[in-house]
Every structure is written in structure tokens, then in C-alpha cells.
N, C-alpha and C positions, 0 to 999 in steps of 0.2 A: 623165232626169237633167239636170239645169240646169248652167252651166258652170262653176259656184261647184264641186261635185259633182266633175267631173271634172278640174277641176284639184289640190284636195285628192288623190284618186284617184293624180295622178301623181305628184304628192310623195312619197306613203307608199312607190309602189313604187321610186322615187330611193332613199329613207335605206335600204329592203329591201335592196337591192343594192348600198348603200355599205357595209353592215352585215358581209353576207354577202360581199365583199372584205377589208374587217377583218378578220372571222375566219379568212377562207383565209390572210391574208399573216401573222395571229398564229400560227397553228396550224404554217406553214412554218416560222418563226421558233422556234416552242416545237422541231419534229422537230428542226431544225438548232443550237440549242442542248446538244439531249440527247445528239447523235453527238457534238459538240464535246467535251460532259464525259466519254465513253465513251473516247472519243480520250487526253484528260486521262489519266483512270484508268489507261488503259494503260500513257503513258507513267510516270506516275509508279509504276504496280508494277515496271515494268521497272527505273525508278531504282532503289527498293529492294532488289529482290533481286540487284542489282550488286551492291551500296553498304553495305546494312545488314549482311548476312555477315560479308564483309571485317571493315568497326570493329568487332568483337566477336568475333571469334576468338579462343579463348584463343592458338594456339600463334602470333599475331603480335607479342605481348610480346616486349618486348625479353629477350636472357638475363639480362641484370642485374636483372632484375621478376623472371626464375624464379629465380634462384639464392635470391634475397630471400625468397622462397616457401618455399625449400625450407629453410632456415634455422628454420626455424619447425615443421621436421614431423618426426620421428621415421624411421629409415632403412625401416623397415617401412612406416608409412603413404607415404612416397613411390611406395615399389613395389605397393605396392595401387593408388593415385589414377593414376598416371602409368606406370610402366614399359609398353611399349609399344602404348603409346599412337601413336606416329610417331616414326621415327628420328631426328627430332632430338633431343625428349623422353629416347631412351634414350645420346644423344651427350653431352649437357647431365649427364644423371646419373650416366655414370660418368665421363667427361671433362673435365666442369666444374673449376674451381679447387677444391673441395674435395671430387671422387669420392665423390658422396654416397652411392652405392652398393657401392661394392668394400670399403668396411670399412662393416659392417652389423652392428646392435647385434640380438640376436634373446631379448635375454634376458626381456622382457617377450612374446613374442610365443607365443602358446599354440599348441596341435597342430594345431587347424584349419586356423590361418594359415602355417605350418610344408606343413602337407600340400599346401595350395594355391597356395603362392606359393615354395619353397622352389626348385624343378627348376628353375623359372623362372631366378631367377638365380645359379643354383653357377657356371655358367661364368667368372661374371664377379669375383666374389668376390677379394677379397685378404685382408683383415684378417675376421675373423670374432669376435664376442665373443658369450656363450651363458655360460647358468649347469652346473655339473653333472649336473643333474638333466636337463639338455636334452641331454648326449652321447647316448643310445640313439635318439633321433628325428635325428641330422643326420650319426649315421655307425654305420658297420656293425663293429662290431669282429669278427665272425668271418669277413669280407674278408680279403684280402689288402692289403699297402700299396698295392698298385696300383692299386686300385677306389679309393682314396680321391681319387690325384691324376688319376683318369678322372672322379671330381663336380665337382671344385675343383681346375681345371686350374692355377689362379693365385693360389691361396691360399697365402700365404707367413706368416700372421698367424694365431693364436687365442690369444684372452684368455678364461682361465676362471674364474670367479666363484663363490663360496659351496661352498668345496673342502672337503672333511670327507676325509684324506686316508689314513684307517682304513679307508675303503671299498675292498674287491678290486676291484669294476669297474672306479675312478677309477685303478688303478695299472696295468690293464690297457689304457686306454686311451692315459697317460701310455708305458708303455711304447711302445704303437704311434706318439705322437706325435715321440717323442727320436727317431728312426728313419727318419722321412717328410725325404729328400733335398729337395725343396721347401721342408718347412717351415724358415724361417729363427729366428723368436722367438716364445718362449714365454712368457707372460705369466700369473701363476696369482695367485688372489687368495684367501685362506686363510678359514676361520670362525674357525680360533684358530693354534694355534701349528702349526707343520709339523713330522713325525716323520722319524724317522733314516733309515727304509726308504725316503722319497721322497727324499730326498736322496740316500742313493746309487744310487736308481735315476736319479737327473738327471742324476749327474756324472762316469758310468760312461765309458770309453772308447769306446761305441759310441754314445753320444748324438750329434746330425748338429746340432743347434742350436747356432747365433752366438751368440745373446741368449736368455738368462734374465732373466725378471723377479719377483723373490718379494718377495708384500707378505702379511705372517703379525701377526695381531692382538698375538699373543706372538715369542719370539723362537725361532730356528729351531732347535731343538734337534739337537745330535747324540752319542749315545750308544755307550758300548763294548756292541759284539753285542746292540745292540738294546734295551737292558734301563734303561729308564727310570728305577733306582732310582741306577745309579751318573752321574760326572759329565759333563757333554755334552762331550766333547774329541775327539766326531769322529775315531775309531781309523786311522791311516793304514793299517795293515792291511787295511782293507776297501776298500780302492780302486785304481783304476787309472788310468795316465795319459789326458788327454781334447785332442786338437788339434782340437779342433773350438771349443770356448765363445770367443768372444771380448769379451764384456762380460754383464756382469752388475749384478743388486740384489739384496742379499740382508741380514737380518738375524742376526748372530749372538753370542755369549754370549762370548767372550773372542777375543783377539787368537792365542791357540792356532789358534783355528780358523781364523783370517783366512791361518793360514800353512798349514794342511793346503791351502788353496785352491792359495794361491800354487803349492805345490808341486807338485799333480797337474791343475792346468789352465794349461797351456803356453803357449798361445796367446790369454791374457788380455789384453787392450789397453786395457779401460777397467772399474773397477770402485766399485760405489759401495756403502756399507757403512754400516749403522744400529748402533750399539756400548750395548748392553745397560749402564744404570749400575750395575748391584751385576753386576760382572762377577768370576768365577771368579780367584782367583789360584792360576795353574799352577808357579808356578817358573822353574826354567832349561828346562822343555818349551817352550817358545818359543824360546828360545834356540838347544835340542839340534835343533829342526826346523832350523836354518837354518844353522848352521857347517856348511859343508864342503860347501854345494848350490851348484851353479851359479847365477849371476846372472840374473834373466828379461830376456829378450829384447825382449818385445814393451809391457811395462805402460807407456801413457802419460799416460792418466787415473786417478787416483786422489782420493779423494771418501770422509770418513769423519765422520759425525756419531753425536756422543755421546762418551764420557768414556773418557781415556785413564788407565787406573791406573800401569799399568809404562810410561813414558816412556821409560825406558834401553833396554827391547828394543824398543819401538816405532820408535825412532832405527835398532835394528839392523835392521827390518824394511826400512826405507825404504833401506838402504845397496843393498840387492839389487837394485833399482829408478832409481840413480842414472844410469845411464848412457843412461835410453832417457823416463824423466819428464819429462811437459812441462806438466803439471796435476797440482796438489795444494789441495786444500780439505781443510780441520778443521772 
């Protein structure tokens, strides 16, 4: 081999071995890169699952976002989506500024919903509104009163809706409602007009309700012994005195009746009154109710819309009423 030969010879193996340190110091470089991004990775999952959580949690909303929320949703569907969910959730619901929970609308809510969400929350209930057709599914009328205020320790409220008040069960339950020491106000909302038998079973002496409230498509009839054909003058014979009512709404057919009121509910304090325009003229029955009765005590709201025919006894009505009145509208 001539020396031309071997000096070529040494070259090749020179760039062989500068080649094959290239690659070693690339290939260290490539390892040490890849730990670097593993490293990376790390931390940044770590970041994440700090990080990402938190910002999206529902219950880190402020309450003013949930109240906003719940404005929007029906009393039922909040206790589906949310009730206990977390104690705040259930502090928010019924303690919030508007108790989205303790007055609870169930009148669209079917028997499903009723069966599975119902237990849940009776404890907490106050106000309660339901159709009639829904009294057999949310109470037991062959209980005692006592089982009632053992479901609905704090129910002080029910408003009943689409009343047909012909029906016996609907008067058996109404009886057990007048009755219930808890219950405060009764709120009833009629199909059509309301008959004489539910009225005197409302205004009986043993009725334990403050507040009535009767809203009757027609106007609320009251008749002698029941009998539809003669005139609604509400026989004072059939009643007893009541210290318990102390406000009421009611619709009715002459100013007769506005004084059988007067007379046998004692502890009336505020009363508001819807006056039928083709109203009854009774005479001096109005009149003969009121000479020689003691003056009421308590009346200091009064509130009457619609058409006054006898003005003269209407005047006499209000003399009874002078000394304790502090509100009068027409």
C-alpha cells in the first residue's frame, strides 16, 4: 500500500469516529430531551388536576348565579336536579331569599315523581299547593291528625286547586284540614261556584284556621237547609260562633251575608270581599242582623269590590266597625 493509500486510510477512519461521537452526543441529547418532556408532562398534569376542578365546579358559583338558576325552574324540578346534592345546595334551597323549597308547587307533578321525591322533603315543607285530585297520594285521611303533622312537621300552608266541592272525599278532607292546630291558612280555588255545606263546614266553631282564602268562579252561594231552589241568605240558624278566623276573601251575593259573617266570626281583623252586581234585595234583614249586636272588636281592614245597592244599611254596617277601622277601600 503506497502512502497516498494510507493516508486516505486515515482520514476515513478520523470522520468514522467523529461521526460515531456525533451520534453518541445526538442520541444523549435526543434521551435528555425526552426525560425533559416526561418531566414537562408531569408537571403539567399535575397543574391540571389542581387547577381545572376547582374552575368548574358547579357548587363554586356564587349564591347570586344559583338563586338566578333557580328562578328559572319549577319547585319540583329543583328537588330533582339539586336537593341533596351537598349542604349547601340544601341551605341555599330552603333558606335562600326566596325558600324555593318550603312552599312547593306539586300540582303538575305526577305519581312517579310524588312517590320518589315526596319523603324526601315533607320535613321541610311549609306552604304546600296541589290539585284535588292529588289529596289521596300526599295524605292519608284514615290517619289521625297526628300522622299528618308527623309528615309535615312545618307545614302551615295548603292551597287547593280545581275544587268540585260536591265531592264527599273533598269534605272529608277539608274537615280534617279546619282541624290541623298547625295548619294556619287555607287557600281553596273553586271549578265554579261553592255550595252552602262547604261553607258551613269552614266556619263552624271548631275550625282552628286564621286565614281563609276563597276564590269561586261564581259567587258563593249560601242557602236555607241546603236547598238550592230558595234564596242564598245564609240562615244564621246553622251556625256557630268561630274565635279562631281572623282574615279572610270571600265572594258573596248580598250584603245579608256579609253580616251573618260579621256576626258569628269574632275575631275577624281583616276582610276582603267581592259583591255580586245583581245583588239580592233583602229588606230590613240586614238591618234586623245588626240592631242590638254588640260592636266588633277586632275589624281593621276592610276591603269591598263591586256595587253597593242599599247604601243606607251599608252606612249601618260600617257604624259597627267604627271604633277599631283603620283601612277601608271601595
Amino acid at each position: 500500500m503506497n502512502a497516498y493509500s494510507k493516508r486516505q486510510q486515515q482520514s476515513l477512519k478520523r470522520q468514522l469516529s467523529t461521526d460515531d461521537d456525533d451520534k453518541s452526543n445526538n442520541d444523549h441529547n435526543y434521551r435528555l430531551k425526552i426525560v425533559e418532556q416526561e418531566n414537562d408532562n408531569k408537571n403539567d398534569s399535575t397543574v391540571i388536576s389542581t387547577t381545572t376542578p376547582s374552575s368548574s365546579t358547579f357548587s363554586l358559583l356564587p349564591n347570586e348565579l344559583l338563586f338566578y338558576i333557580f328562578v328559572y325552574l319549577k319547585s319540583t324540578e329543583i328537588t330533582e336536579i339539586f336537593f341533596n346534592l351537598n349542604t349547601r345546595l340544601n341551605q341555599l334551597i330552603f333558606s335562600g331569599y326566596d325558600h324555593y323549597l318550603d312552599g312547593i308547587d306539586l300540582t303538575d307533578a305526577n305519581g312517579i315523581w310524588i312517590n320518589n321525591y315526596l319523603m324526601t322533603i315533607q320535613p321541610y315543607i311549609e306552604k304546600l299547593k296541589l290539585k284535588q285530585l292529588q289529596l289521596p297520594l300526599l295524605f292519608d285521611i284514615s290517619q289521625p291528625s297526628e300522622n299528618i303533622f308527623l309528615a309535615y312537621p312545618q307545614l302551615h300552608t295548603i292551597i287547593l286547586t280545581d275544587i268540585d266541592d260536591n265531592n264527599d272525599l273533598f269534605l272529608m278532607y277539608l274537615e280534617k284540614f279546619k282541624s290541623l292546630h298547625q295548619l294556619t291558612t287555607l287557600v281553596l280555588k273553586f271549578k265554579g261556584h261553592i255550595h252552602s255545606h262547604c261553607c258551613h263546614l269552614l266556619f263552624q266553631a271548631n275550625t282552628h284556621l286564621k286565614t281563609i282564602n276563597i276564590h269561586s268562579k261564581y259567587i258563593a252561594t249560601f242557602r236555607h237547609n241546603h236547598d238550592d231552589s230558595s234564596p242564598p241568605l245564609l240562615p244564621s240558624l246553622m251556625w256557630t260562633e268561630n274565635f279562631y278566623i281572623q282574615h279572610l276573601h270571600i265572594r258573596l251575593y248580598s250584603l245579608y251575608q256579609l253580616c251573618i259573617l260579621f256576626e258569628y266570626l269574632l275575631h275577624l281583623e281583616t276582610i276582603h270581599v267581592e259583591m255580586m252586581p245583581n245583588q239580592l234585595s233583602v229588606g230590613n234583614e240586614i238591618r234586623g242582623s245588626l240592631v242590638g249586636k254588640p260592636t266588633r272588636k277586632y275589624l281593621k281592614k276592610f276591603s269591598l269590590n263591586g256595587f253597593i245597592t242599599t247604601l243606607r244599611q251599608f252606612q249601618i254596617l260600617l257604624t259597627q266597625f267604627s271604633s277599631t277601622l283603620e283601612y277601608l277601600s271601595l
